[in-house]
C-alpha positions as CSV (number, residue, x, y, z in Angstrom):
1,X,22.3,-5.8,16.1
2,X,20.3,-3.3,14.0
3,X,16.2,-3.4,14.0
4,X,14.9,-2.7,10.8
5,X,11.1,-2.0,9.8
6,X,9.9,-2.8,6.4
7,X,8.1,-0.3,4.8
8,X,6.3,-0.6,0.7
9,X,8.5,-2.1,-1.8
10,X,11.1,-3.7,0.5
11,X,12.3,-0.6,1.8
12,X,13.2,-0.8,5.5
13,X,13.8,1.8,8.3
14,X,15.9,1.8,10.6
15,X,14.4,1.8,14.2
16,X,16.1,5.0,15.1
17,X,15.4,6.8,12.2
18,X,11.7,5.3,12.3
19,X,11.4,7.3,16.3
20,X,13.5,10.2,14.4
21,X,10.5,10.8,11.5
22,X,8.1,10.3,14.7
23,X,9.5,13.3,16.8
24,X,9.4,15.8,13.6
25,X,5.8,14.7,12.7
26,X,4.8,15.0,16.4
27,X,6.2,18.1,16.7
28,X,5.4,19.3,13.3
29,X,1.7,18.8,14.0
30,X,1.7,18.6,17.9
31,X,-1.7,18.9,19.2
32,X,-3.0,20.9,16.8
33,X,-6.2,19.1,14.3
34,X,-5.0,16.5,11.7
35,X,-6.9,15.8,8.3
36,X,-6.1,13.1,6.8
37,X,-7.4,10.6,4.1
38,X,-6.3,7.0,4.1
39,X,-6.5,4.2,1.6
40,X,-7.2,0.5,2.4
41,X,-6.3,-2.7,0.2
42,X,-8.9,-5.4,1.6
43,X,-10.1,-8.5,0.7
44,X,-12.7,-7.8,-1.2
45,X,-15.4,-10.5,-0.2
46,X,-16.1,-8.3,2.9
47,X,-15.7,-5.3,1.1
48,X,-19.1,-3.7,2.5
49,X,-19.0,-4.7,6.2
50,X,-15.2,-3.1,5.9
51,X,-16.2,-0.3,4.7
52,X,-19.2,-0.3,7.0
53,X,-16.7,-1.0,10.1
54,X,-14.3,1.8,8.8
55,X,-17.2,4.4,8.9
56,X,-18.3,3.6,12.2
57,X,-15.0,5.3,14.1
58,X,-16.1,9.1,14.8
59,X,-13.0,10.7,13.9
60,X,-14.1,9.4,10.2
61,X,-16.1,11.7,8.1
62,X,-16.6,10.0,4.8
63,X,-15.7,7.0,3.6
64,X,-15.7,5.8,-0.5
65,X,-15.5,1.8,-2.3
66,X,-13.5,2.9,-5.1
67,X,-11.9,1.4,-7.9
68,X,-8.6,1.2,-8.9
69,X,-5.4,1.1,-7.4
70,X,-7.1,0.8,-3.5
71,X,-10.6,-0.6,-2.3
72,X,-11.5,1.8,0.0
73,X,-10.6,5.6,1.0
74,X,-11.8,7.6,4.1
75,X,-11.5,11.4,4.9
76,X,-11.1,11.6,8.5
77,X,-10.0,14.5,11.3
78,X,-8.6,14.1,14.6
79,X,-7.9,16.2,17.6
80,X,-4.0,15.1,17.0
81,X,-1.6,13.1,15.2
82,X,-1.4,11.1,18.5
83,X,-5.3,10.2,17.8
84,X,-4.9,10.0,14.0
85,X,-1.3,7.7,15.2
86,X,-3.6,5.4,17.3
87,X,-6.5,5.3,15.1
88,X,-3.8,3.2,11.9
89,X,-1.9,1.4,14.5
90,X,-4.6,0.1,16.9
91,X,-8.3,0.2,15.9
92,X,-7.1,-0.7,11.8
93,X,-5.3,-3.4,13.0
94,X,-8.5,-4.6,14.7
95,X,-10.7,-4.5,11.6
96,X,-10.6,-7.9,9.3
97,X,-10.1,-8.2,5.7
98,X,-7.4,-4.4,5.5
99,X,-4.1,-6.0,4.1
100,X,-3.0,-2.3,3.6
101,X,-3.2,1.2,4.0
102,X,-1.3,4.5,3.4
103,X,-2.3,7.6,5.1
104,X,-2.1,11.0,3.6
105,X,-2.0,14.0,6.2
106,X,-3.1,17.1,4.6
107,X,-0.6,20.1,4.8
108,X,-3.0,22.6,3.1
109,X,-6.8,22.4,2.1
110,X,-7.8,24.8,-0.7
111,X,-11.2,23.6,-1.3
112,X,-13.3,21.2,0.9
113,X,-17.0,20.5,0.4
114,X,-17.5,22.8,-2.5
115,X,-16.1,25.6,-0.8
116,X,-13.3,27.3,-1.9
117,X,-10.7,27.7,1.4
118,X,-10.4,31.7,2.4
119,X,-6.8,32.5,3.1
120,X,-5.8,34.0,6.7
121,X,-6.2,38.2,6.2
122,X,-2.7,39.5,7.1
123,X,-3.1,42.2,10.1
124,X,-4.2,45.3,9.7
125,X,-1.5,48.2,9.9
């Protein structure tokens, strides 16, 4: 028998191609820093103590009540994906009133806190 996981929009994954995208992004990233920013859908009645919950986690470094399509997005860094991995499946899943989130891992920063990024200087010859 096949075990599926849904994903957004009734999409589902298989299990084995679920561990399959979890090997490349582990070893794509390994243990090397993460950045990441990461929506949350909550109920909004709570939307301040969420928000106020979310932005107690150290790894978090800012954290915005927005509107639109999401409630709430945070800017966060860990040590690893493993961290940024345990952070969405274990301490979310603790917090009430998040029905959803997405998580965005950044792949190239070009400017972060009003500073433009400097590219890496090719060596010398």
């Amino acid at each position: 028998m096949r075990s599926w996981t849904p994903r957004k929009g009734g999409v589902y994954m298989e299990e084995k191609d679920k561990k399959e995208y979890e090997e490349v992004i582990s070893t794509y990233y390994g243990d090397e820093q993460v950045a990441a920013l990461v929506t949350f859908k909550i109920d909004t009645k709570g939307s301040d103590q969420v928000a106020q919950k979310i932005a107690s986690f150290d790894h978090i470094e800012d954290v915005f009540l927005v509107t639109g399509d999401t409630d709430i997005i945070a800017k966060a860094r860990f040590p690893s994906y493993a961290a940024l991995k345990k952070f969405i499946v274990d301490d979310v899943a603790e917090i009430d009133g998040v029905k959803e989130t997405k998580t965005f891992m950044v792949v190239t920063t070009f400017k972060e806190r009003g500073k433009i990024a400097q590219e890496e200087e090719e060596p010398k010859k």
